[in-house]
C-alpha positions as CSV (number, residue, x, y, z in Angstrom):
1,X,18.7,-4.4,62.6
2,X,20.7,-3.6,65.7
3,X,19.4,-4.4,68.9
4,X,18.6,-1.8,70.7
5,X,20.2,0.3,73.3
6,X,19.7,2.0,76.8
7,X,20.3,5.6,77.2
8,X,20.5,7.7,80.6
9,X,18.8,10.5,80.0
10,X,19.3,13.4,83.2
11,X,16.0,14.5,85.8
12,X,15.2,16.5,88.1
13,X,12.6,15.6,90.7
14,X,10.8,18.1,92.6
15,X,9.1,16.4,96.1
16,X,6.6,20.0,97.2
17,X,3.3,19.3,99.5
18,X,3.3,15.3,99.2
19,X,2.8,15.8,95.2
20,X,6.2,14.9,92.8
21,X,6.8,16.8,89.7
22,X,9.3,15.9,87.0
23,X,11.1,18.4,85.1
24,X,14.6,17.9,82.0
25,X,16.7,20.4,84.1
26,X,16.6,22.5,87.1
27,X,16.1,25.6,84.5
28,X,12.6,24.0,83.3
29,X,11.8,23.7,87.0
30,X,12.8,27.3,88.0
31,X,10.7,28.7,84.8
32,X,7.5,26.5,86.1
33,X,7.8,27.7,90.0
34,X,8.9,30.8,91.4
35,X,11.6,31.7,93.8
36,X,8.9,32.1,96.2
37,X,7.1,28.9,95.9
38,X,9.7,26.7,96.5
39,X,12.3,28.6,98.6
40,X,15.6,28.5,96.3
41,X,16.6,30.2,93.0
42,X,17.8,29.0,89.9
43,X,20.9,30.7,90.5
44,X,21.8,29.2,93.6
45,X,20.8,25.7,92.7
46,X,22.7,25.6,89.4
47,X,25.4,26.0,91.8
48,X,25.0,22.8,94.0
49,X,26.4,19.6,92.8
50,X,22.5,17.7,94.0
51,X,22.3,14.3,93.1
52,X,19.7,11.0,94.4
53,X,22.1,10.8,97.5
54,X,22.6,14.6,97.6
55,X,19.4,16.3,97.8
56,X,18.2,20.0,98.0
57,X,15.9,20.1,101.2
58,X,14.2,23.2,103.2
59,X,11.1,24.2,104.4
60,X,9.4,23.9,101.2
61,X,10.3,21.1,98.7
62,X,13.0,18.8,98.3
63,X,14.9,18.2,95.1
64,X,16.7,15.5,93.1
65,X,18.6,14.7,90.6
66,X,18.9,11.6,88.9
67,X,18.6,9.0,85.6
68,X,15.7,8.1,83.5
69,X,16.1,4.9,81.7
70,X,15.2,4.6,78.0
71,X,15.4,2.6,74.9
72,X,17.0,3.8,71.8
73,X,14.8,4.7,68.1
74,X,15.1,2.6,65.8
75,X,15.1,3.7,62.2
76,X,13.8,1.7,59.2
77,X,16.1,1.4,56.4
């Protein structure tokens, strides 16, 4: 059995009213909250190159984009 590996696997981190929300790409986030509720469209975000150090702020939320660290599945032979 091989030892098991790390994968990266890609976020996005919504900071809205104090509370954090985590979400597999910025298209998940856009389907769960409207234009309105957080200020920005999916259109224009999927534009912007936002990152951990390069975040998308205004008046309404902030958002990330970073890593998640996990382990690699194992199968049993």
């Amino acid at each position: 059995m091989e030892p098991k590996k790390k994968q990266e696997r890609a976020i996005v981190h919504l900071e809205k009213d104090g509370q954090h929300y985590y979400y597999g790409n910025l298209k998940a986030l856009t389907d769960h909250w409207s234009k309105d509720a957080i200020g920005v469209s999916y259109t224009y975000l999927k534009n912007l190159n936002i990152s951990e150090e390069k975040p998308y702020r205004n008046d309404y939320c902030i958002i990330r984009r970073g890593f998640i660290v996990t382990s690699s599945r194992h199968e049993k032979n």
